[in-house]
C-alpha positions as CSV (number, residue, x, y, z in Angstrom):
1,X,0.0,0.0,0.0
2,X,1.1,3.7,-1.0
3,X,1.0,6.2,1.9
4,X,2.7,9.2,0.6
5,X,2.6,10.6,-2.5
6,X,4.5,14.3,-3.3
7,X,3.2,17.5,-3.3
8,X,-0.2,18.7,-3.4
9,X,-2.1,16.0,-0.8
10,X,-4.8,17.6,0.8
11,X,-4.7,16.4,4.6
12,X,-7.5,14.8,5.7
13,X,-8.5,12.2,7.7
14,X,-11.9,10.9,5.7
15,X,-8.9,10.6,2.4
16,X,-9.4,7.0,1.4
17,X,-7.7,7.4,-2.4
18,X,-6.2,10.3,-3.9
19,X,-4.0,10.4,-7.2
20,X,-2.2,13.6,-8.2
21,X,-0.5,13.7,-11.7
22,X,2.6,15.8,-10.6
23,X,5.7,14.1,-12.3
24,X,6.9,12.6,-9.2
25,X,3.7,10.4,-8.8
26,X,4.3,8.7,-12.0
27,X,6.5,5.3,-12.2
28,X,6.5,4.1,-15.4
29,X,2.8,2.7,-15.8
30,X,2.4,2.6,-12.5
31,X,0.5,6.6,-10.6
32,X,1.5,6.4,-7.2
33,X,-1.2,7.6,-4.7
34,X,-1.7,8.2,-1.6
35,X,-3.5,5.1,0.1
36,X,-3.2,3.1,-2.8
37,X,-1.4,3.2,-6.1
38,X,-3.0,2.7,-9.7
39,X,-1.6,0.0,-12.6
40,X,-2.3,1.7,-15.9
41,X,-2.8,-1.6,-18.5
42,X,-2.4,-1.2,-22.8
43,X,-0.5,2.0,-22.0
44,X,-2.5,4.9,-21.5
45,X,-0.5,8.5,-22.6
46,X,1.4,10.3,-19.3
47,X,2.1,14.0,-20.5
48,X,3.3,16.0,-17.9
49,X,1.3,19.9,-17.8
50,X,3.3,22.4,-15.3
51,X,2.8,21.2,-11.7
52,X,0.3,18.7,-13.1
53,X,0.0,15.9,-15.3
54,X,-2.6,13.7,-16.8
55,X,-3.1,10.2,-18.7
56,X,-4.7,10.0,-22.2
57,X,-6.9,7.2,-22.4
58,X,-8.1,5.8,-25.9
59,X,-11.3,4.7,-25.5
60,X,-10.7,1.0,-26.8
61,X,-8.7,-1.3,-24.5
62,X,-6.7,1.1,-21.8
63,X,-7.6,1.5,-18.4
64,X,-6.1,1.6,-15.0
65,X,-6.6,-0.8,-12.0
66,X,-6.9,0.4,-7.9
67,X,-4.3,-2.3,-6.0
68,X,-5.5,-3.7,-2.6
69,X,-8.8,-1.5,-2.5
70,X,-12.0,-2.9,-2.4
71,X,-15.7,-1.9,-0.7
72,X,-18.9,-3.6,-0.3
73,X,-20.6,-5.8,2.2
74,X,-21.0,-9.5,0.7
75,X,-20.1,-12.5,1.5
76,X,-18.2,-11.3,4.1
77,X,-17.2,-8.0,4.2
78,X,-14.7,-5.7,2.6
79,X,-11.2,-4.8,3.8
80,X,-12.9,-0.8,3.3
81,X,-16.2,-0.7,4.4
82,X,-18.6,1.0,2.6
83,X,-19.9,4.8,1.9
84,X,-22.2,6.2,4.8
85,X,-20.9,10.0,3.3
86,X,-18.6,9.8,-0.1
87,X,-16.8,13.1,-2.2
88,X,-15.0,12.3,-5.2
89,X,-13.3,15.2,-7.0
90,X,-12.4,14.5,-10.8
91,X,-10.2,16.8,-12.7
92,X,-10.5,15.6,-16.5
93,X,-11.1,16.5,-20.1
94,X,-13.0,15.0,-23.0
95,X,-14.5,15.8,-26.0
96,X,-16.4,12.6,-26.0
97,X,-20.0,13.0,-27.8
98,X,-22.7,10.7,-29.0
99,X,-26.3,9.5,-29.4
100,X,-24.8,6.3,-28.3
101,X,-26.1,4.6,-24.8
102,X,-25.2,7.0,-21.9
103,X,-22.9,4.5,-20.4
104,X,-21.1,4.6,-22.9
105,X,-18.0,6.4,-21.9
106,X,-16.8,5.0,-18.7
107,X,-15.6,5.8,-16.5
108,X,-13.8,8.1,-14.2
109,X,-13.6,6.0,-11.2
110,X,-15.6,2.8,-10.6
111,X,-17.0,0.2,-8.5
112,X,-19.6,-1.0,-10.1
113,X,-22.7,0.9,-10.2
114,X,-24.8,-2.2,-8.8
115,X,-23.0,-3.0,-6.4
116,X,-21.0,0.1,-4.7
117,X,-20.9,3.4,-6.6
118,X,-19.8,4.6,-10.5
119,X,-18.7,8.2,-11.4
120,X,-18.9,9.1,-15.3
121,X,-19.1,11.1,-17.9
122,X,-22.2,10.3,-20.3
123,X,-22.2,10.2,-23.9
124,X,-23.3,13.5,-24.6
125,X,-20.5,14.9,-21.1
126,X,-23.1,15.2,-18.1
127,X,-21.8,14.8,-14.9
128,X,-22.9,11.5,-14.3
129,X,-23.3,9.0,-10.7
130,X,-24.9,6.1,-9.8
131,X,-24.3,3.4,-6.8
132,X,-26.3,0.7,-4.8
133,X,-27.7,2.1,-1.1
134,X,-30.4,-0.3,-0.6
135,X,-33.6,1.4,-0.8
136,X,-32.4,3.7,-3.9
137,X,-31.3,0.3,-6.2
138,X,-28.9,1.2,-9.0
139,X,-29.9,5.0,-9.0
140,X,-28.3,6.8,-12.1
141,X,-28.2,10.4,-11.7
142,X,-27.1,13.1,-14.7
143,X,-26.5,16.7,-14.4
144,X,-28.2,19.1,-17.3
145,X,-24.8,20.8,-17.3
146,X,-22.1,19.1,-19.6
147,X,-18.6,19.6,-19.6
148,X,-17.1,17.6,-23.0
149,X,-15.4,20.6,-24.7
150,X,-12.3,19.6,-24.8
151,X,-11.1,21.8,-21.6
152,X,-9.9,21.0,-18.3
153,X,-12.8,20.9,-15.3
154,X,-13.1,19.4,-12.3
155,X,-16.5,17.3,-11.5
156,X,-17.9,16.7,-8.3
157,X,-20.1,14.1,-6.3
158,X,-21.2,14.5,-3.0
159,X,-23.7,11.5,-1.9
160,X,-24.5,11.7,1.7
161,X,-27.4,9.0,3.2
162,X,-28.0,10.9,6.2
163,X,-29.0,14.0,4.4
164,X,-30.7,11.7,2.0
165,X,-28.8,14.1,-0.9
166,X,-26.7,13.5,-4.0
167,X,-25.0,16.8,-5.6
168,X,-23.1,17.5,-8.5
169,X,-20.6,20.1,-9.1
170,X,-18.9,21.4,-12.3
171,X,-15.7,23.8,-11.4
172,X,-16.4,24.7,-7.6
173,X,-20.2,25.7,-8.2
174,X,-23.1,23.3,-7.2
175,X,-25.0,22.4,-10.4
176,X,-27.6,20.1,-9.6
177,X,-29.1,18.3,-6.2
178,X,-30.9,15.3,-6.0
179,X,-32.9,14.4,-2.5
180,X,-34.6,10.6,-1.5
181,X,-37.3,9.9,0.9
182,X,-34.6,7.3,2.2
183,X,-31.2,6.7,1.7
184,X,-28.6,4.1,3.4
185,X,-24.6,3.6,2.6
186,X,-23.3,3.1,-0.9
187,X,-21.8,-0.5,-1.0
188,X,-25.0,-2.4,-0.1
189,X,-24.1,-5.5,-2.0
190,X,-20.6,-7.4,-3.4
191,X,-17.6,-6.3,-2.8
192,X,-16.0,-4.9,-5.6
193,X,-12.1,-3.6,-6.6
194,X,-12.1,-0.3,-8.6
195,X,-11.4,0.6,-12.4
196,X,-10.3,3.8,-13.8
197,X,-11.2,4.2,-17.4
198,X,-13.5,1.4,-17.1
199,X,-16.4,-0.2,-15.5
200,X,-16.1,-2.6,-12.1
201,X,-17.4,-6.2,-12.4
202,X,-14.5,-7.3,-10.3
203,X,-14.7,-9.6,-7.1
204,X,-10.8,-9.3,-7.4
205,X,-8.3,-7.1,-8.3
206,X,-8.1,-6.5,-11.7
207,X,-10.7,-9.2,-12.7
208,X,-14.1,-8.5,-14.5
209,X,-14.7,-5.2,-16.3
210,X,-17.6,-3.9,-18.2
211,X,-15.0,-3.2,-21.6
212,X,-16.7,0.2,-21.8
213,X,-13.7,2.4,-22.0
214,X,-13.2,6.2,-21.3
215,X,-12.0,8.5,-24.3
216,X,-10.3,11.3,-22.3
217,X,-7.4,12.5,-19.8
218,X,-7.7,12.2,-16.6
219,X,-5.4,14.2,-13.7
220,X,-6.4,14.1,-10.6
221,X,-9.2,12.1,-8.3
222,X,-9.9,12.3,-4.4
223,X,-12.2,10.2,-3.0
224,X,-13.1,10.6,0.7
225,X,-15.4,9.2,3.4
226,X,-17.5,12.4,3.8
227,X,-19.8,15.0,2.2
228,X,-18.2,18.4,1.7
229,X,-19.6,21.7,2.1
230,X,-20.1,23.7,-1.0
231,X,-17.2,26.1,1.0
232,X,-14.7,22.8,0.4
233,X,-15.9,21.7,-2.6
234,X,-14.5,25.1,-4.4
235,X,-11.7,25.1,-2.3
236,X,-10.6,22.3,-4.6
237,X,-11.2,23.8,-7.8
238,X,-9.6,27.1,-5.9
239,X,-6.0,25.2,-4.8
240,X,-5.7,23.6,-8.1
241,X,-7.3,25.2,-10.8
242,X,-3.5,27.1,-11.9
243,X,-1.7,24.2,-12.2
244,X,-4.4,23.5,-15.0
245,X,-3.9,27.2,-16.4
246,X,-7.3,28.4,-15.6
């Protein structure tokens, strides 16, 4: 397990995954993160962009695997629990667009929208999330705001079960927000490992995957146990957004 990765780690102690794509993250195909460390497989594109960096994926076979993490409940538990509260921050660029199924361009970050939670551009570059809490089965949840233009932006999920909320973020500013009559924790069912670039079937690390590939770049994704303010939410798109140039 990685537990330090340079530069540019926010502190907290609901961080379960973060990967930065400053240079000194990167070893060879492998983005060192802090928690746990991603294995890019068929060679996704590292190009390094001042204090940042990102990886190219191609849409067709490349994707990247999360070592040693895993969440869910069944058979018999996972070694990291499930999602009561869950933010994930996801600084990436497309220009992905098409008539084509909406799951069609996953994903960001994944485990398995059945089973734990899924966070993904759609075909036409909504804001897209979906997960498994147990009284809200398989909920899929788009924003009307798209952001497939080919710049840099950062997307953000907050879910939380006891404010019975999902919201959706596009540069710092709240977008959309979805309330349920009842809401429990994300990772209801299997436990599941977790994909970048594609979609989570796996009961293992690095085993079954959806084969539905993400065009795009990604930078930078923080996952945490806890739902951020709308005050912390853009104080991630405030820390960061230079190193993009915006």
């Amino acid at each position: 397990m990685a537990t330090h990765i340079s530069n540019f780690v926010d502190k907290s102690e609901d961080l379960e995954f973060l990967i930065d794509g400053n240079v000194n993250n990167i070893d060879g195909q492998t983005w060192k993160g802090a928690n746990f460390d991603v294995v890019m497989v068929n060679s996704p594109t590292y190009t390094q962009l001042n204090t940042i960096g990102y990886w190219t994926f191609n849409g067709s076979n490349q994707y990247g695997y999360i070592k040693e993490c895993n969440y869910g409940v069944s058979p018999t538990g996972s070694d990291h629990g499930v999602f009561y509260e869950l933010t994930c921050h996801v600084w990436a660029n497309t220009t992905y667009n098409t008539t084509a199924s909406w799951s069609s361009n996953w994903a960001w970050i994944d485990y398995d929208r059945s089973e734990v939670f899924n966070m993904f551009p759609t075909a036409s570059g909504q804001i897209g999330f979906a997960g498994k809490d147990g009284y809200n089965d398989y909920f899929d949840r788009f924003t009307t705001v798209t952001m497939n233009d080919g710049n840099w932006h950062l997307c953000t999920c907050v879910y939380s079960s006891y404010a019975k909320s999902l919201k959706t973020y596009l540069d710092g500013d709240l977008v959309q927000t979805w309330t349920f009559a009842n809401a429990g924790y994300l990772g209801n069912r299997s436990r599941r490992w977790g994909f970048i670039g594609d979609g989570s079937e796996a009961g293992s690390e690095n085993s079954s995957r959806n084969g539905i590939y993400y065009d795009g770049k990604i930078a930078r994704i923080v996952l945490l146990k806890a739902a951020h303010t709308d005050a912390q939410v853009a104080d991630e798109w405030r820390k960061h957004k230079g190193r993009f140039g915006l």
